[in-house]
C-alpha positions as CSV (number, residue, x, y, z in Angstrom):
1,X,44.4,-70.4,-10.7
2,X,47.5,-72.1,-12.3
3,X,49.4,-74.6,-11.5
4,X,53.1,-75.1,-13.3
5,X,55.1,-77.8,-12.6
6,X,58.4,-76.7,-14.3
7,X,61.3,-79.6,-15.0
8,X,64.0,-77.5,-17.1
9,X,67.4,-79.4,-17.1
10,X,70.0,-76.7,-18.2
11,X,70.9,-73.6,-20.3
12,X,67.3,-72.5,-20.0
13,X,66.7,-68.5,-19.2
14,X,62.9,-68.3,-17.8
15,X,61.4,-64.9,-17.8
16,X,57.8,-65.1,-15.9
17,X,55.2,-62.8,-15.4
18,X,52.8,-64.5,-13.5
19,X,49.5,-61.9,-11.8
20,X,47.8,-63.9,-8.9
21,X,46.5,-67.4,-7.3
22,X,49.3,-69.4,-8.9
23,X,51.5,-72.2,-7.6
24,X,55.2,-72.9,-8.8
25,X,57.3,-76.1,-8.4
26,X,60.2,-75.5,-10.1
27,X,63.0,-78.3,-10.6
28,X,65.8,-76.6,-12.5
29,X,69.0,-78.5,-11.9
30,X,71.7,-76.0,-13.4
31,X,72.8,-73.2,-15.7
32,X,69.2,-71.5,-15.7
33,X,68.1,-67.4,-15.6
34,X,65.1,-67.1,-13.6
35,X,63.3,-63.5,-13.8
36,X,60.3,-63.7,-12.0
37,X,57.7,-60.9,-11.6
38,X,55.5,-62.0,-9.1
39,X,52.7,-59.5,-7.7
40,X,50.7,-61.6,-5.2
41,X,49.1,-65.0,-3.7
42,X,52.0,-66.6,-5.5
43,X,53.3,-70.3,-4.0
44,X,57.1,-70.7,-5.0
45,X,58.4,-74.2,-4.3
46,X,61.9,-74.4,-6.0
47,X,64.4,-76.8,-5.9
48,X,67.5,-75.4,-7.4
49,X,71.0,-77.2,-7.1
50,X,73.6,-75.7,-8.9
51,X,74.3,-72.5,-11.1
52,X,71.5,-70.3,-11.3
53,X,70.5,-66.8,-11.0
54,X,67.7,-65.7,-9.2
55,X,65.8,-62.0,-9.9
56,X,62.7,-62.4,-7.6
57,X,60.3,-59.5,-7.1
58,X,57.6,-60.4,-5.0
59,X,55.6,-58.0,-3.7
60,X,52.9,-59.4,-1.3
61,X,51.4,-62.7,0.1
62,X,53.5,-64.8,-1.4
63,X,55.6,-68.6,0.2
64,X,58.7,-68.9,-0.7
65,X,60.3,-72.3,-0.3
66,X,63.4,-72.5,-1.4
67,X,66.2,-75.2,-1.7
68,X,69.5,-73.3,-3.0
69,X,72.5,-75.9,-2.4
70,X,75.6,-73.8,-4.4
71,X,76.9,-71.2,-6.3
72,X,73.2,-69.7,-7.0
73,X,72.9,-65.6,-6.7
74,X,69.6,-64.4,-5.0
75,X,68.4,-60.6,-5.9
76,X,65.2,-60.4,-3.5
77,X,63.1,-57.4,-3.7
78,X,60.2,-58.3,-1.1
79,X,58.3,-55.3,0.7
80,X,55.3,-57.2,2.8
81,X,53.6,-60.2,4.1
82,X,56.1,-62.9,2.9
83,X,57.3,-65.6,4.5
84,X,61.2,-67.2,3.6
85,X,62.5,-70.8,4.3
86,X,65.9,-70.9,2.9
87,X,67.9,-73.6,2.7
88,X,71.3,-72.2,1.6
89,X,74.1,-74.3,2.3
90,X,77.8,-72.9,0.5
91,X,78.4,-70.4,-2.5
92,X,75.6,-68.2,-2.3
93,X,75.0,-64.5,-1.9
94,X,71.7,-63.2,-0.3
95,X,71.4,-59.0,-1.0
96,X,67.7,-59.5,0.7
97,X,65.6,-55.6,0.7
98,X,62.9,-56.6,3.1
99,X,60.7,-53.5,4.6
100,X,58.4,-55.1,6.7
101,X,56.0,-57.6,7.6
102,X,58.2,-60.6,6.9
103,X,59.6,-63.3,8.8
104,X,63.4,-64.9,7.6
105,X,63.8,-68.6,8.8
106,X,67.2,-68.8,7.6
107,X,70.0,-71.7,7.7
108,X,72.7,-71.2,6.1
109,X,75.9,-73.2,7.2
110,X,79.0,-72.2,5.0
111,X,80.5,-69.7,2.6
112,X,77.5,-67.7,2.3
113,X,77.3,-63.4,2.2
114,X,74.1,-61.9,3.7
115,X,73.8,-58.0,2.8
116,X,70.4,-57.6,4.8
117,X,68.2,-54.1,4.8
118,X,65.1,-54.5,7.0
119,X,63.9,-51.7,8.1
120,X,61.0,-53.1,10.1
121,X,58.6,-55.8,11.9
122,X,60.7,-58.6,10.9
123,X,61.4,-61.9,12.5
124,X,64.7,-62.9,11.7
125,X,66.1,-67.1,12.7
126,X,69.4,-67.7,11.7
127,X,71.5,-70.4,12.1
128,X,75.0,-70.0,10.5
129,X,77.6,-71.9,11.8
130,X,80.5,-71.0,9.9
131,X,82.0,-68.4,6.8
132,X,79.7,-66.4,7.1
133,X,79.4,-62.5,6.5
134,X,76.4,-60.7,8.0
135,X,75.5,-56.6,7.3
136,X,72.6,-55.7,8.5
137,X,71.1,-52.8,8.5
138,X,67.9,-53.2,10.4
139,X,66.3,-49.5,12.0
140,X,63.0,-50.9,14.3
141,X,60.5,-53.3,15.5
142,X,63.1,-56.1,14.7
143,X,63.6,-59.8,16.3
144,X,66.7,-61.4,15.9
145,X,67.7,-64.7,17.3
146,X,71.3,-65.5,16.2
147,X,73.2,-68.8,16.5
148,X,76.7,-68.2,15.2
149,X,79.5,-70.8,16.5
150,X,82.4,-69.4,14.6
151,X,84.4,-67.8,11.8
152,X,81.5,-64.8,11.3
153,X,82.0,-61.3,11.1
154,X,78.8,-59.2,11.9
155,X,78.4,-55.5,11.3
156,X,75.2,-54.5,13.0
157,X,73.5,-50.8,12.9
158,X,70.3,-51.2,14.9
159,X,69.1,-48.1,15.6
160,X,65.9,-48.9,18.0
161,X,63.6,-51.3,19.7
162,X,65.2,-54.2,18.1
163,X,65.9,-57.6,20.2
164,X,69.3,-59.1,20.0
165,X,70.0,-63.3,21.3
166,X,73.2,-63.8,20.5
167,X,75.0,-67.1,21.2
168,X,78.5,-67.1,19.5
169,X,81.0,-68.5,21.3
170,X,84.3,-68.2,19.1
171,X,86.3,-66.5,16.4
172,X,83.8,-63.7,15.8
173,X,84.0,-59.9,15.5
174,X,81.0,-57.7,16.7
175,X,81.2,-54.0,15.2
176,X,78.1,-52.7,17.1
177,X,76.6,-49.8,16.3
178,X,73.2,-49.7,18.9
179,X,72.2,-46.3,20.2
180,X,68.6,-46.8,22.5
181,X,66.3,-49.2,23.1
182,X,68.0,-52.3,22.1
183,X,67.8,-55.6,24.7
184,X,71.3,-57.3,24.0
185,X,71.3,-60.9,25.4
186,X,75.2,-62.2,24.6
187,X,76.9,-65.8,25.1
188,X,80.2,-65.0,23.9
């Protein structure tokens, strides 16, 4: 039953170990190390512009919120019942390890990497219009509803009962890799 309101300018490493019923607002402009250990009913609302390394594990019930405009690094380790916004617009790289029970709401316009594991019932939502590299590696029970006008590269191995609504309609490459009950739904 804490609440932290964090305003940390620059150079600043934060290493947290925070158990339960918290709520974070973070404003950390640039130039800060953020190791969190997070175990549950955790709130994360951060605002972080420029600069910054994120090492997130978070293992249950836990919001994140996050506002990630350029060259920030995310390291998410997140196994069930957490929900992402991200707001990633250029110079970030997302290595997400998501098991299950989680739903991505991802936009993510420009010069971003996404190295994606999920093995199962996850939503994911993205919108990436452009520079973007997508590897996923997602086994069952998965949703994904892609919008992806150009310049992407995707390398998908979706083994089973995953949904695919793809609308991509220019310089892309698809290396597919789907072998049974897969519902593919292309505008290429």
């Amino acid at each position: 039953l804490v609440t932290l309101d964090l305003e940390i300018p620059a150079l600043v490493t934060l290493d947290l170990e925070i158990p339960a019923l918290v709520t974070l607002d973070l404003e950390i402009p640039a130039l800060v190390t953020l190791d969190l250990e997070i175990p549950a009913l955790v709130t994360l609302d951060l605002e972080i512009p420029a600069l910054v390394t994120l090492d997130l594990e978070i293992p249950a019930l836990v919001t994140l919120d996050l506002e990630i405009p350029a060259l920030v690094t995310l390291d998410l380790e997140i196994p069930a019942l957490v929900t992402l916004d991200l707001e990633i617009p250029a110079l970030v790289t997302l290595d997400l390890e998501i098991p299950a029970l989680v739903t991505l709401d991802l936009e993510i316009p420009a010069l971003v990497t996404l190295d994606l594991e999920i093995p199962a019932l996850v939503t994911l939502d993205l919108e990436i219009p452009a520079l973007v590299t997508l590897d996923l590696e997602i086994p069952a029970l998965v949703t994904l509803d892609l919008e992806i006008p150009a310049l992407v590269t995707l390398d998908l191995e979706i083994p089973a009962l995953v949904t695919l609504d793809l609308e991509i309609p220019a310089l892309v490459t698809l290396d597919l890799e789907i072998p049974a009950l897969v519902t593919l739904d292309l505008e290429i």
